[in-house]
C-alpha positions in Angstrom: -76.1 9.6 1.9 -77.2 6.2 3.3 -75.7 4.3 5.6 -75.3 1.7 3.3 -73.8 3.9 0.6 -71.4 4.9 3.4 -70.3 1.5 4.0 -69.8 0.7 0.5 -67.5 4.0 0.0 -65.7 3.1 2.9 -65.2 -0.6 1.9 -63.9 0.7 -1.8 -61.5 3.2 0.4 -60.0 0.5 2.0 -59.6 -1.8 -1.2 -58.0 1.0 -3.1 -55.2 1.6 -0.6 -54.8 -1.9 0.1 -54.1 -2.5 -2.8 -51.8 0.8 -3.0 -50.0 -0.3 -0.5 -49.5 -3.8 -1.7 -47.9 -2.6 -4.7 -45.6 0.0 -3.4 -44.3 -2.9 -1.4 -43.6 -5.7 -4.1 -42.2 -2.5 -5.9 -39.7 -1.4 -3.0 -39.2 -5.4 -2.9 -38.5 -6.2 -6.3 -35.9 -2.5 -6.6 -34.1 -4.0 -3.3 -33.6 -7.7 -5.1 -32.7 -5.8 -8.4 -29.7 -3.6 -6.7 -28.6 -6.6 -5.0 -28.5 -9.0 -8.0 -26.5 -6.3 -9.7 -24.1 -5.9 -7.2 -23.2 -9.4 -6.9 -22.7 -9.0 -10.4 -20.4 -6.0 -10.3 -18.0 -7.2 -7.5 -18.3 -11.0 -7.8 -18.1 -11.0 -11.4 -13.8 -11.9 -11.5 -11.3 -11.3 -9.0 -9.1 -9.9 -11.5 -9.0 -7.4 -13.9 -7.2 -8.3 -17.9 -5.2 -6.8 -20.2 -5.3 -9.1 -22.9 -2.0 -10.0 -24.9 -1.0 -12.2 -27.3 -0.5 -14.7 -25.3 -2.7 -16.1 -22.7 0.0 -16.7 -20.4 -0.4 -14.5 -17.4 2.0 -11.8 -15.8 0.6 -10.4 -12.2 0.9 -6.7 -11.9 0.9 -5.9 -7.8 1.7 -1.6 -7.4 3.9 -0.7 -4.1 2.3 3.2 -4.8 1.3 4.2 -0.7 3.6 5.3 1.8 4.5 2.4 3.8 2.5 2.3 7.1 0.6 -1.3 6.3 2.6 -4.2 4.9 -0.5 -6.3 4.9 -1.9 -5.3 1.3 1.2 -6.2 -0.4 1.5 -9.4 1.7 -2.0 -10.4 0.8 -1.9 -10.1 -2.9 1.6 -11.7 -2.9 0.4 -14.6 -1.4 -2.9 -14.6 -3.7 -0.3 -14.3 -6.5 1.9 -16.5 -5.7 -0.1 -19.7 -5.0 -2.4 -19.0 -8.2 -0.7 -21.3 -10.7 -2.4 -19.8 -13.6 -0.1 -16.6 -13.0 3.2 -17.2 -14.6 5.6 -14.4 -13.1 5.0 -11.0 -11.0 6.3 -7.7 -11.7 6.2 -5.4 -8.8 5.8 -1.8 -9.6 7.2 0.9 -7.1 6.3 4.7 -6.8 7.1 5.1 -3.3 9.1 7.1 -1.1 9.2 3.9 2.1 8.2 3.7 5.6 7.9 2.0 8.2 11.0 -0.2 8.8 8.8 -3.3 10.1 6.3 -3.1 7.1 9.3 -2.8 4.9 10.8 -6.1 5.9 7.5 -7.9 5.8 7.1 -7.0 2.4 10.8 -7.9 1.5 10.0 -11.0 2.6 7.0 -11.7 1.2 8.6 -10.9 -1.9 11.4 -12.7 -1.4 9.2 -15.8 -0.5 7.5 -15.9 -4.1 10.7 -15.4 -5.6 12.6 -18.4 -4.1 9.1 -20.7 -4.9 10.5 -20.3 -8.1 7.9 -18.2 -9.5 10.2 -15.1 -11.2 9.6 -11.4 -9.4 10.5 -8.3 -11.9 10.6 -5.2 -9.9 9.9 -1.8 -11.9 10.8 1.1 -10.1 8.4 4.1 -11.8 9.7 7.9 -10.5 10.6 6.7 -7.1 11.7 3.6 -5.5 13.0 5.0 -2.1 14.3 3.5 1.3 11.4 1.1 2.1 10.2 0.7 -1.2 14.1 -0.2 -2.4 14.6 -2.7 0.7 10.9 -4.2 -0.7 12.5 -4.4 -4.3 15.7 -6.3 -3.3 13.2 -9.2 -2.7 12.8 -9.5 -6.5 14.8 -11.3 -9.1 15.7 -8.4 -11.1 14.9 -4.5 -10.6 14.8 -2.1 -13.7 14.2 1.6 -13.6 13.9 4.0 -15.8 16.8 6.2 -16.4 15.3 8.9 -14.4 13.6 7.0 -11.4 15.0 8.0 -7.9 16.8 4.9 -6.6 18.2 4.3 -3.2 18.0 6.6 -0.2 19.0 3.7 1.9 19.2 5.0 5.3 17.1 5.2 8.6 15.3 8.6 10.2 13.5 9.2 13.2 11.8 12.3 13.5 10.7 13.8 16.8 9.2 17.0 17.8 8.9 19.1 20.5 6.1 20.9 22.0 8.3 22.0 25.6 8.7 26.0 25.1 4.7 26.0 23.3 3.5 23.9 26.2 5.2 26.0 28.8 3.7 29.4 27.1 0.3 27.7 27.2 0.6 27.0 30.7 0.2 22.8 30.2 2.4 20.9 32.3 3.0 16.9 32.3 4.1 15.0 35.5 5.4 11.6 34.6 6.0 8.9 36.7 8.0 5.8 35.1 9.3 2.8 35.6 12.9 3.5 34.1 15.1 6.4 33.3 14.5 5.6 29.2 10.6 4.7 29.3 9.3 8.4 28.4 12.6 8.9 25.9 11.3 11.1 22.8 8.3 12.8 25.7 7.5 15.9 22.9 6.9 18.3 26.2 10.5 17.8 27.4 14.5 18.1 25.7 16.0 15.4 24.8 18.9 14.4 27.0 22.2 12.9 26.0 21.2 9.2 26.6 17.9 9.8 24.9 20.1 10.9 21.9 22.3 7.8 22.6 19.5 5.5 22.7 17.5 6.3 19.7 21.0 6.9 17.9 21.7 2.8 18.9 17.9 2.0 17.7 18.8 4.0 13.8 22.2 2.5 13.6 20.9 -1.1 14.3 18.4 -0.8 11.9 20.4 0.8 9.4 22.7 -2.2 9.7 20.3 -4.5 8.6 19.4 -2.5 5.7 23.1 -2.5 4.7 23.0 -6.4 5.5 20.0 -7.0 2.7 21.2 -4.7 0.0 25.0 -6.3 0.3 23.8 -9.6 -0.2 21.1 -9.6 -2.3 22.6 -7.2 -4.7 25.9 -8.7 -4.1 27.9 -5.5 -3.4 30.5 -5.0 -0.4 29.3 -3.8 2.9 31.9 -1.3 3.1 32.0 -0.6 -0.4 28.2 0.3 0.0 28.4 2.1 3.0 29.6 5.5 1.2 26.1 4.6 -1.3 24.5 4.6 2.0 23.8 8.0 3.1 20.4 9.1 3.1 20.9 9.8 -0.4 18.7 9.1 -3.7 20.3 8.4 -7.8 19.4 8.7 -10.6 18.6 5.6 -12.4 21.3 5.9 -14.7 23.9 6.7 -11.5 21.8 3.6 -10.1 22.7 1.0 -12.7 26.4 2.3 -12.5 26.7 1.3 -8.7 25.0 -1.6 -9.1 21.4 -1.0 -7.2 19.3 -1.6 -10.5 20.1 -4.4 -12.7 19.0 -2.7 -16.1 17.6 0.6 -17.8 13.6 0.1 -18.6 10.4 1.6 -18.7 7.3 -0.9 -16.8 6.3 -3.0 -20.1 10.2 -3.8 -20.6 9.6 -5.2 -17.4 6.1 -6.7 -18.2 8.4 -8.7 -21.1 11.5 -9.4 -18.8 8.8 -11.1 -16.6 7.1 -12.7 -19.5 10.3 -14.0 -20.8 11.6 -15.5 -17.4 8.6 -17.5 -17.2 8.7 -18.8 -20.4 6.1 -17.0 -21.9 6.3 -16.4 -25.5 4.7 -13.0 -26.9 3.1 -10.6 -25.1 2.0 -11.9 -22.0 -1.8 -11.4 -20.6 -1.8 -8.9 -17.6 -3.7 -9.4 -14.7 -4.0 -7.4 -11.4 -6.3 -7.7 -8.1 -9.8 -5.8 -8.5 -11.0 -4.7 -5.3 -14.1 -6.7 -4.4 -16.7 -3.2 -3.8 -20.0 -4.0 -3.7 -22.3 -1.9 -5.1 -23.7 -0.6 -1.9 -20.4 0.4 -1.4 -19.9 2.4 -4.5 -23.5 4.2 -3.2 -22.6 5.0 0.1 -18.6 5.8 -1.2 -19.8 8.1 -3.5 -22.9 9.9 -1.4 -20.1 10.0 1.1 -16.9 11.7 -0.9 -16.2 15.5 -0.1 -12.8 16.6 0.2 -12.8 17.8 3.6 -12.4 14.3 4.7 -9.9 13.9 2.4 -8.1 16.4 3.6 -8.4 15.2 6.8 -7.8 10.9 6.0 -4.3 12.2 4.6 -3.5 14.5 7.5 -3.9 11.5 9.7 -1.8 9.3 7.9 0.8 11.9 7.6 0.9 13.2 11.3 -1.0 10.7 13.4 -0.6 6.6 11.8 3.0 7.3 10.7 5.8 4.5 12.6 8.5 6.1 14.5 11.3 4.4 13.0 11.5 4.6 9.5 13.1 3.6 6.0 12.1 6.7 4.2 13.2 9.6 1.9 12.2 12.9 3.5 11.9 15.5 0.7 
C-alpha cells in the first residue's frame, strides 16, 4: 500500500471515531439532562399529596407512627401546616408507643401552638397512643380512639443495664476519675449505689409530675384523682373514654369529619399530607442501596444505641 493510501486510511480512522466519540458524548449528555428533568419533575411536582373529597376544603393529615427519639419531623410539618392558610384543620394520627420525654414535650407544644392559633387539631389515636405519644395528643382539641386503641401508659422509665460481673469475667476494668460523687451515676460497669437510686428516682418523679401536670389540665381531670390512672399502665379505648383520657369512640375518617366539621367545612373534606421531597437520584441510589442487613442494623441502632435515657414510654 502507498503512502498516500496510508494517509488517507488513517485520516478516515480518525474521522470515524471522532465522530464516535462525539456522539456517545451528546448521547451520555442528553441521558444526564433527561434524568434530571425528570426528577425535578417527580419531587418538585407538589409538596403535597390529595385525596380528593367533596369538598375542596382541606384537612392536613400529619402521622405520629415512629418511636419518639426526634421531635423535629413533627415540629416541622406542624409548622408547615399550620401557617398554610389553605389547610383548614389537622388531624394528628398516633400509632406509637412514646419516647423521649424532651421530644415528647416539643411536640406537645407544637401541637398545642396550632391549636390555640385557632386552627382546630383532631387527634386519632390508631392501635396505640402511649406515654409520649398521649402527652403529644393532649395538645389537640379533641382525641378519639377506637374502641380497642391502647390509651394512656402515662408514666416515666429509665432503663439501665449493667455490664459489672461480664466485664469483670472478661478481664476489662474502668478507672474513673470525676468531678463529683454523682457524675458517673448509671456507669454500666459498676452497681448502682443507694444515692444513684435516689437520684435517678428524683429525676422520674419530677418528670412524671409534669406529665400528671399536662394531662390534669388539659383534659381537666384531678391530679389526685388521676394519680391512681397513672401507673404505667395502658386502656382500652372504651375503659379510656370512661376515665376521661379520650373524648369520643371513632375510627380515623370519623376524625377526618370531626376536623372537617370544626373548621366549617361542609362534606367531605379534601385530604392532604406532606410528600417527602426525593429526588430521583435518590430513589436510584435508595433502591441500588436497600438490603435488609442494614435494616437490620438502622433499627438495632435506634433501639439500643440513639434511644434517650429518660423516657415517656410503654415497654411491652
Amino acid at each position: 500500500m502507498s503512502d498516500s493510501n496510508k494517509a488517507g486510511s488513517t485520516g478516515t480512522g480518525r474521522l470515524f471515531w471522532g465522530i464516535m466519540i462525539a456522539l456517545i458524548v451528546v448521547t451520555l449528555l442528553f441521558f444526564a439532562f433527561s434524568i434530571y428533568y425528570f426528577g425535578r419533575v417527580i419531587s418538585g411536582s407538589s409538596r403535597y399529596s390529595e385525596r380528593k373529597g367533596k369538598s375542596s376544603e382541606k384537612v392536613g393529615v400529619v402521622d405520629l407512627n415512629f418511636t419518639i427519639i426526634s421531635s423535629e419531623p413533627l415540629v416541622r410539618q406542624f409548622k408547615e401546616f399550620g401557617e398554610d392558610k389553605s389547610i383548614k384543620a389537622i388531624v394528628l394520627r398516633v400509632n406509637t408507643p412514646g419516647g423521649g420525654v424532651a421530644a415528647s414535650q416539643e411536640m406537645y407544644e407544637a401541637i398545642k401552638k396550632v391549636r390555640d392559633s385557632g386552627k382546630p387539631v383532631v387527634v386519632s389515636i390508631s392501635s396505640l397512643g402511649a406515654s409520649g405519644g398521649y402527652y403529644a395528643a393532649c395538645g389537640g382539641n379533641v382525641i378519639v380512639s377506637d374502641p380497642g386503641s391502647l390509651v394512656g401508659s402515662i408514666g416515666v422509665i429509665i432503663s439501665l443495664t449493667n455490664f459489672k460481673n461480664l466485664a469483670e469475667k472478661l478481664g476489662i476494668s474502668e478507672t474513673v476519675i470525676k468531678s463529683g460523687e454523682l457524675k458517673d451515676a448509671g456507669n454500666p460497669l459498676r452497681e448502682l449505689n443507694e444515692k444513684d437510686r435516689e437520684y435517678f428516682q428524683s429525676i422520674v418523679d419530677d418528670s412524671y409530675d409534669q406529665f400528671l401536670d399536662v394531662v390534669s389540665r388539659e383534659r381537666k381531670i384531678n391530679k389526685d384523682s388521676l394519680r391512681k390512672y397513672a401507673d404505667g399502665r395502658v386502656f382500652t379505648g372504651r375503659q379510656a373514654k370512661a376515665i376521661g383520657l379520650v373524648d369520643s369512640l371513632g375510627t380515623f375518617d370519623d376524625a377526618l369529619m370531626m376536623a372537617g366539621s370544626m373548621a366549617g367545612i361542609e362534606g367531605e373534606p379534601t385530604i392532604v399530607r406532606k410528600r417527602e421531597r426525593v429526588t430521583f437520584f435518590e430513589m436510584v441510589v435508595e433502591s441500588l442501596g436497600r438490603n435488609e442487613l442494614k435494616e437490620v442494623k438502622d433499627e438495632l441502632k435506634q433501639e439500643y444505641l440513639e434511644q434517650p435515657v429518660l423516657q415517656y414510654k410503654f415497654v411491652y
